[in-house]
N, C-alpha and C positions, 0 to 999 in steps of 0.2 A: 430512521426506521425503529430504533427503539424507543421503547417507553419509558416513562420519568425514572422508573427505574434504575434503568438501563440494560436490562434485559429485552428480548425480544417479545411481542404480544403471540401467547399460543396460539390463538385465535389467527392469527395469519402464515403462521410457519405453514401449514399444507399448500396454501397458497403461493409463496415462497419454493416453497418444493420443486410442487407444477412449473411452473415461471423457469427455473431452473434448468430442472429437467427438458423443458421442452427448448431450451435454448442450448444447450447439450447438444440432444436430437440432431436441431437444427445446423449446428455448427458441422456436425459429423458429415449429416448429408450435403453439406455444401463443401467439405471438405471433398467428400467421395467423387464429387461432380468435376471440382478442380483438375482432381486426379484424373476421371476418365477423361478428360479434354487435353491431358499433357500442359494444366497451365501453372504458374508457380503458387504457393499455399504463401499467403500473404495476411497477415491480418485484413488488409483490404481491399484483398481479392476475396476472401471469406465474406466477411461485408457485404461487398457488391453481390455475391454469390447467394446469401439469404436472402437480398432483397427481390433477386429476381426468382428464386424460388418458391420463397415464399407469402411476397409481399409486403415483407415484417423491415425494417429500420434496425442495425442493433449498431452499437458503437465497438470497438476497439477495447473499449473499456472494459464492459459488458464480458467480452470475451475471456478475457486476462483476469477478472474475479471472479468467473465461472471456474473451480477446479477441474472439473470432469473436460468443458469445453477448449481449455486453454490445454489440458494435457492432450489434446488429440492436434492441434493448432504444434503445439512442441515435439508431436512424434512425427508430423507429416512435414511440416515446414520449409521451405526454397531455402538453400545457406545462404545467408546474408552473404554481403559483398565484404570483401576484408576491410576490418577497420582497426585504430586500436583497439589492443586488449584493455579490457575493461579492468578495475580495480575489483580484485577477487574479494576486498575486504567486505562488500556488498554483498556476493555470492553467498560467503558464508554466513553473512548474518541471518540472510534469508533462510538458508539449511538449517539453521539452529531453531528457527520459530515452526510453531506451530501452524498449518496446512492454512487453515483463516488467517491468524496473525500474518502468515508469507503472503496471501492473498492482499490482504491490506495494502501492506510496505511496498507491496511489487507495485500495484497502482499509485503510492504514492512517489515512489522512485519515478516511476515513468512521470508524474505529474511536473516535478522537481526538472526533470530531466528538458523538459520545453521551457523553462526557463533561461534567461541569458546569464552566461556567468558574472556577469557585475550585478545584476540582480539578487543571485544568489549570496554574491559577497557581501552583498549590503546586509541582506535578511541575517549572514554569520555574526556581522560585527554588531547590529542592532542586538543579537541575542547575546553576545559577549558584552556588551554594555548593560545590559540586563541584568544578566547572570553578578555583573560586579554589584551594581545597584541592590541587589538581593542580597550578596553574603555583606554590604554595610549597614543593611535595615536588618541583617540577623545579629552581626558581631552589636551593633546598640540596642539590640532588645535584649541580649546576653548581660550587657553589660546592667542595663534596666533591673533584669530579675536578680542580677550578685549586689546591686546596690542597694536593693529594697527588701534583701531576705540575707542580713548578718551571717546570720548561721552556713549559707551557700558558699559566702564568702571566704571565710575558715576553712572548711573543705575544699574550696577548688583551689587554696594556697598549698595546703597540706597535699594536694596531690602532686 
């Protein structure tokens, strides 16, 4: 959605807006409906609940990076069923970013989250393999610029 920039095109943000807002709207009244009928507030019971209201498809997704949407989704909601407690280290990260940024990370936590954990482990040690790969193509280009510039060389002794 952004542009080469990386900024957003002005030109579509009121559009963005509407889209938003009307998905807001919609979430609420479907939420309201849940409620008058006694049925539990579910992500996809919301779902199912704007489709048949309004004939509209939204995802889960949709919901959960909508602010407005998801906070009415988090004040109404059925208690989950007991599960482990989740790692708070997550919690707080989320609480430290900013309202978009939390939006982000939250959908991409959930995306992570449908992953298998061998999957996941594979994706850590690929990037631990990486990450090593990188600091030995840094430590030889360090070494590259002390050997081709004397003067570097002196000073990073003397330090």
């Amino acid at each position: 959605m952004a542009g080469s920039s990386g900024r957003d095109p002005k030109w579509l943000q009121p559009l963005w807006a509407k889209k938003k807002s009307d998905t807001a709207r919609r979430v609420e009244q479907a939420v309201r409906e849940l409620l008058r009928h006694k049925e539990p507030v579910t992500l996809n019971a919301i779902r199912n609940s704007v489709e048949t209201l309004f004939g509209i498809s939204i995802s889960a997704n949709t919901i959960q990076r909508n602010e407005s949407a998801y906070a009415v989704y988090q004040k109404h909601r059925t208690a989950r069923r007991l599960t482990r407690p989740r790692n708070q280290a997550l919690s707080a990260r989320l609480q430290k970013l900013p309202l978009t940024k939390a939006v982000n990370l939250r959908a991409k936590i959930n995306r992570l989250r449908r992953e298998s954990k061998d999957a996941l482990i594979a994706r850590l040690l690929d990037l631990q393999e990486e990450r090593a790969r990188q600091a030995d193509r840094e430590d030889a280009l360090r070494e590259q610029i002390l050997q081709s510039h004397p003067s570097l060389r002196k000073k990073g002794k003397e330090s």
